[in-house]
C-alpha positions in Angstrom: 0.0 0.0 0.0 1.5 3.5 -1.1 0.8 6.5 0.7 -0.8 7.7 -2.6 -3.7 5.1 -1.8 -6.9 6.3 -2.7 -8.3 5.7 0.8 -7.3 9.4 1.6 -10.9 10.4 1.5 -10.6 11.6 -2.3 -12.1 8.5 -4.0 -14.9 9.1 -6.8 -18.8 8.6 -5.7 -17.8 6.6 -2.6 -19.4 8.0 0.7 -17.1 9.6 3.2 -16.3 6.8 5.9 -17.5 7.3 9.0 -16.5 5.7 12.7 -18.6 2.8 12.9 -19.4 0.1 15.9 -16.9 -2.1 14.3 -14.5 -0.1 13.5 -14.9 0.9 17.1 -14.9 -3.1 18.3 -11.4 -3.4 16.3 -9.8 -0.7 18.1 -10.6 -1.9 21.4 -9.4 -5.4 20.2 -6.2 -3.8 19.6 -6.6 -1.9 22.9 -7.2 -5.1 24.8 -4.3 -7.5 23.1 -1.7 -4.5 23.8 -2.7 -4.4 27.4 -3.3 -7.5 27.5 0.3 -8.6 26.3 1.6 -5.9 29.0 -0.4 -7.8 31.9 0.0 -11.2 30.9 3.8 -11.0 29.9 5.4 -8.4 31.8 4.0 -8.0 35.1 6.1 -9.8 37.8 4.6 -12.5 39.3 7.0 -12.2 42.4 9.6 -9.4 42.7 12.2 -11.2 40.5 10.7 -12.7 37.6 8.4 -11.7 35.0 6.5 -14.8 32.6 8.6 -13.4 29.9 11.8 -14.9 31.6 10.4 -18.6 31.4 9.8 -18.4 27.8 13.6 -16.4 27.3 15.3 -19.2 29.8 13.2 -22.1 27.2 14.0 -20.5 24.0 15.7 -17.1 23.9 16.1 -16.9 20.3 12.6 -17.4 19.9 11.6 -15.3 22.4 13.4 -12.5 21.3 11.7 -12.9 17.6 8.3 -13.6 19.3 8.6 -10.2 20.8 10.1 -8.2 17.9 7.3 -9.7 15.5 4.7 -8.9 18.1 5.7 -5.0 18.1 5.9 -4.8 14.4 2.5 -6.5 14.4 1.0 -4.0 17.0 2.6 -1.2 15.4 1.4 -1.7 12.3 -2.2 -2.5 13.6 -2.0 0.8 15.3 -0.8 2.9 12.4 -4.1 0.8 10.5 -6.4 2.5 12.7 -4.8 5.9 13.2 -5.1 6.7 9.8 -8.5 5.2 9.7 -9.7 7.4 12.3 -7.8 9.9 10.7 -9.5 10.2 7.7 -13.0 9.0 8.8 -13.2 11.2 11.5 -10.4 14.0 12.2 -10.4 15.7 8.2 -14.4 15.8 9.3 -14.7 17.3 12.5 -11.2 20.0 12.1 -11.2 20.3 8.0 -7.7 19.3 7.9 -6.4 16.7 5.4 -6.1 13.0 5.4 -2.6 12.3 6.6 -0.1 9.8 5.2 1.4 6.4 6.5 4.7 7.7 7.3 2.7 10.4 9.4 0.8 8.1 10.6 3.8 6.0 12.3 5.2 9.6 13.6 2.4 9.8 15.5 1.6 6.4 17.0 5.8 6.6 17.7 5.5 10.1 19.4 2.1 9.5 21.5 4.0 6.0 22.7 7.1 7.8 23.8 4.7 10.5 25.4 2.3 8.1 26.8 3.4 4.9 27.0 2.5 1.3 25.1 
């Protein structure tokens, strides 16, 4: 997909897209398996260990691809919706206009560092 895409909101006779339940019930997906993979992973279960270090102690090559894959999956499932809500909702409501992927990946990177995962 090129940032050229028509799904900037420019596209013939097609209805402007609009925030939907489902698109709505995808984010919070997202939402959940993010928070969830914080929780379930990364919490310590006593004050040494995390679950994270069994898997690493099994297979750390694995684990350490298992991770990185992970991220690049969320990442990208993130940038997905930020430009979705984005153009369905943002170029709306302010009039300004749709915004690319590489923007889109400046700003999921630059809300995590502000914000957190």
């Amino acid at each position: 997909m090129s940032d050229s895409d028509a799904g900037d909101g420019r596209a013939g006779d097609r209805p402007p897209a609009r925030i939907t339940w489902l698109f709505n019930l995808g984010l919070f997906a997202l939402l959940v398996v993010t928070l969830g993979f914080d929780e379930m992973l990364l919490e310590p279960e006593d004050t040494r260990r995390v679950p994270l270090d069994d898997l690493f102690d099994a297979a750390p090559i694995r684990t350490i691809a298992g991770v990185a894959g992970l991220g690049v999956v969320l990442l990208a499932a993130s940038i997905v919706f930020l430009r979705a809500f984005w153009r369905r909702f943002m170029t709306d409501v302010f009039k300004v206009r749709p915004i690319t992927a590489a923007e889109a990946v400046a700003i999921v990177l630059i809300l995590t560092l502000f914000v957190g995962p």
